[in-house]
C-alpha positions as CSV (number, residue, x, y, z in Angstrom):
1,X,47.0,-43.9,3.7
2,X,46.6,-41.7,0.7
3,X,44.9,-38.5,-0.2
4,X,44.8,-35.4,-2.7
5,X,42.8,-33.5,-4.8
6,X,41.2,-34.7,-7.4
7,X,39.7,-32.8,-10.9
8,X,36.3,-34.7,-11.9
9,X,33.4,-34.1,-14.9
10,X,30.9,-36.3,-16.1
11,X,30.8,-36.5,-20.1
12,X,28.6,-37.7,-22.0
13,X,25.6,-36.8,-24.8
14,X,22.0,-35.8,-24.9
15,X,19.7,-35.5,-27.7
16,X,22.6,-35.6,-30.4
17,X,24.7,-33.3,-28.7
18,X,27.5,-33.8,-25.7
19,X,26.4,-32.3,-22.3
20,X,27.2,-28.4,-21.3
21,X,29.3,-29.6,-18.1
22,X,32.6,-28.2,-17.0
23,X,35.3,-29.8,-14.1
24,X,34.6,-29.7,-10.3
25,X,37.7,-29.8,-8.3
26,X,37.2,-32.0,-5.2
27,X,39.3,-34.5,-2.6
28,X,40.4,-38.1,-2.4
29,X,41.7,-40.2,0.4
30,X,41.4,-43.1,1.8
31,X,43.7,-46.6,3.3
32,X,45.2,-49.1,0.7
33,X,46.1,-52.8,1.5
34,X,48.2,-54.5,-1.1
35,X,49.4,-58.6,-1.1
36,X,52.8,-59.4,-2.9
37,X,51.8,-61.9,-5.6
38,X,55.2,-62.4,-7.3
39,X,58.3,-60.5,-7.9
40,X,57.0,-57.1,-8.1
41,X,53.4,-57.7,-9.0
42,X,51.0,-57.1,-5.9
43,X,47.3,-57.0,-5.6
44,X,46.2,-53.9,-4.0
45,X,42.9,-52.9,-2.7
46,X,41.7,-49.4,-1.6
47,X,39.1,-47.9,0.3
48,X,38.7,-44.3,-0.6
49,X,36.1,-41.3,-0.4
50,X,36.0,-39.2,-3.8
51,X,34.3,-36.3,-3.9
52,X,33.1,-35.7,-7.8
53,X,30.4,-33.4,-10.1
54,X,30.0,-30.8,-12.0
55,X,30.0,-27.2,-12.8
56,X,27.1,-26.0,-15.5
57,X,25.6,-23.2,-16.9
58,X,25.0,-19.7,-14.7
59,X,25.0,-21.4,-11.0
60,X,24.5,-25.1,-12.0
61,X,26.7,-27.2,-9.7
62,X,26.1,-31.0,-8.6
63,X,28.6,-32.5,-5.7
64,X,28.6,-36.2,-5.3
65,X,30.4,-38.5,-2.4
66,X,31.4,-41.6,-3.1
67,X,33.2,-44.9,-1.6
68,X,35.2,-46.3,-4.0
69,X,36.5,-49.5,-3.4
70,X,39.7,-50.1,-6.0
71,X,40.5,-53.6,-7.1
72,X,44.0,-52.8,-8.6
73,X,47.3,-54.9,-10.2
74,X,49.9,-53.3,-8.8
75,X,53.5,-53.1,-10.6
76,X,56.7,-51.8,-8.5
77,X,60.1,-53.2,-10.1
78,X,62.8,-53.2,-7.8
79,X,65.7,-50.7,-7.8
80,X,69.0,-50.7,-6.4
81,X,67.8,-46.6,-4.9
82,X,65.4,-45.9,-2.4
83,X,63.0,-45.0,-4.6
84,X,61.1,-46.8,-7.4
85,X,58.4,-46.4,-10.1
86,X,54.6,-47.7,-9.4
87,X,52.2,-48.8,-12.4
88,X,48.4,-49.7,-10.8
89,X,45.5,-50.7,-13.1
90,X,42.1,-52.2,-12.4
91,X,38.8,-51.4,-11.6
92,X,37.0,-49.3,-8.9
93,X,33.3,-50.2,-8.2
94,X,31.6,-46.7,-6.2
95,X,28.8,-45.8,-4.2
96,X,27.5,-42.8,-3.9
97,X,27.3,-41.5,-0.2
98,X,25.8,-38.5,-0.7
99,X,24.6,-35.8,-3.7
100,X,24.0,-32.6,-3.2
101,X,23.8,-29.2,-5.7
102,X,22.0,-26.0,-6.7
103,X,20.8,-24.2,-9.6
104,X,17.7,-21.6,-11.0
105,X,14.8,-22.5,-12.4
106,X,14.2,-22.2,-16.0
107,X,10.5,-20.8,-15.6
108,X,10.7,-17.8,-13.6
109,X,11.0,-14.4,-14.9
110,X,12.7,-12.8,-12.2
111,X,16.1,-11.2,-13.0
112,X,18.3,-13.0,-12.0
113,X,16.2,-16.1,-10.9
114,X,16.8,-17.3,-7.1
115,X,19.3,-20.0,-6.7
116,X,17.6,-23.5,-5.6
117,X,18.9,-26.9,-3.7
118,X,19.4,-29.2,-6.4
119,X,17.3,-32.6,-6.8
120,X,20.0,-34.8,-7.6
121,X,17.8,-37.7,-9.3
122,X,16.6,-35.1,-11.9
123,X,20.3,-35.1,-13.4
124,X,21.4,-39.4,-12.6
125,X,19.4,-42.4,-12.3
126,X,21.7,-44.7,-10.4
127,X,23.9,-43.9,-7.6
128,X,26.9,-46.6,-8.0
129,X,29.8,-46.6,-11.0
130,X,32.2,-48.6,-12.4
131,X,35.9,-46.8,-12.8
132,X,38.4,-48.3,-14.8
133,X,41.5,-47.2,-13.1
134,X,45.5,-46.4,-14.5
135,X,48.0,-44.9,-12.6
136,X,51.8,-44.2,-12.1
137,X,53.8,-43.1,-9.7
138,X,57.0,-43.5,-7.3
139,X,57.9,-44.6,-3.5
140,X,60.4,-43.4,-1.1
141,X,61.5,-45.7,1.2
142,X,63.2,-44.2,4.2
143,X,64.0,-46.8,7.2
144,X,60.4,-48.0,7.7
145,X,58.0,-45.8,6.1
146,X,57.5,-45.4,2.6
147,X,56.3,-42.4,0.7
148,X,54.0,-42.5,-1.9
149,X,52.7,-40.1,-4.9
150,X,50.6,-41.0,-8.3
151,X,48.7,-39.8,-10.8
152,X,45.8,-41.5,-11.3
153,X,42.9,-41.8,-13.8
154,X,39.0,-43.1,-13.2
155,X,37.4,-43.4,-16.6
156,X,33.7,-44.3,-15.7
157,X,32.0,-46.9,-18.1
158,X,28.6,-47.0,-15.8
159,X,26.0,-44.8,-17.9
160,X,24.4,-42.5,-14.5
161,X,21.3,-41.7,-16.6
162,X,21.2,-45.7,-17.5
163,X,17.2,-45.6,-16.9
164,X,16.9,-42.8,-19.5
165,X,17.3,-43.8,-23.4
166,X,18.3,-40.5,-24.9
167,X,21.0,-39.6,-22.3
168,X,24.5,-41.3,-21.9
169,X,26.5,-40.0,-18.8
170,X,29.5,-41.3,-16.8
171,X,32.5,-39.9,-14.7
172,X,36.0,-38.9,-15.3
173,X,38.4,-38.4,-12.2
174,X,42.2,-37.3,-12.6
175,X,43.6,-37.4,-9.2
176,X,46.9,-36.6,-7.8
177,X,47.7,-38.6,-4.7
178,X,50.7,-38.4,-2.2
179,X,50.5,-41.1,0.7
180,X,52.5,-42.6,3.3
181,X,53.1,-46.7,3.8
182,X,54.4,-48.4,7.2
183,X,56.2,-51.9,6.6
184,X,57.1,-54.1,3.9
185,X,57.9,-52.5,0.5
């Protein structure tokens, strides 16, 4: 098991210029699964929830769920300590569970203008991503558990506004994770 918070934006352009949006702090945790390969390369696989969006202008603010599903290369050399370092690096394919948000709209002259639920598909046109994935990290082994913290980067590569030609969007996650392991190293 694994969790921690996570800092995530979407970047991207529109009309010539890059998009207005700031951070939105969120949370990620989930169970990993990993298969020694050879020496100290494993394959590891997660199942995680990360909670991602944005922040905006005035009250603008977008909240998306996903379930990511890391496919991840997994590096941890042995030492001759209890603890060692951990490389991962691969790919997380995400699905988005959920996307809520608010904000005002434009047209109304009122001062300040009431804050409104957010239609999500007004702002992304597909509700999956691709996340290259790097991370590094150490474990503590002590007797039969094994503690676990990374620092871990998801650079998006899936365009969310994909169905709309003038915008490019996609995700960026930094997330710092602290977990605990039962058996094997």
């Amino acid at each position: 098991m694994k969790a921690g918070p996570n800092s995530s934006r979407q970047v991207g352009w529109c009309c010539g210029e890059s998009n207005p949006f700031d951070s939105r702090t969120g949370l990620t945790g989930g169970v990993t699964a990993s298969v020694h390969v050879l020496g100290p390369l494993a394959f590891q696989t997660e199942l995680l929830y990360a909670g991602k969006g944005v922040r905006g202008i005035d009250v603008f603010q977008m909240r998306m769920h996903y379930l990511e599903i890391p496919l991840l290369l997994r590096l941890a050399p042995s030492t001759r300590h209890s603890i060692r370092p951990v490389a991962l690096l691969g790919a997380a394919p995400a699905f988005e569970l959920s996307c809520t948000g608010r904000t005002r709209p434009p047209s109304i002259p009122e001062s300040p203008a009431p804050v409104i639920p957010l239609n999500c598909s007004g702002y992304r046109t597909t509700a999956s991503d691709v996340g290259l994935v790097g991370a590094l990290g150490a474990e503590l082994r002590l007797a039969s558990l094994t503690w676990t913290v990374e620092a871990r980067y998801t650079h998006g590569i899936s365009d969310l506004t994909a169905e709309w030609n003038y915008v490019r969007t996609t995700n960026r996650s930094v997330a710092l994770l602290f977990g605990i392991r039962v058996g094997q190293r």
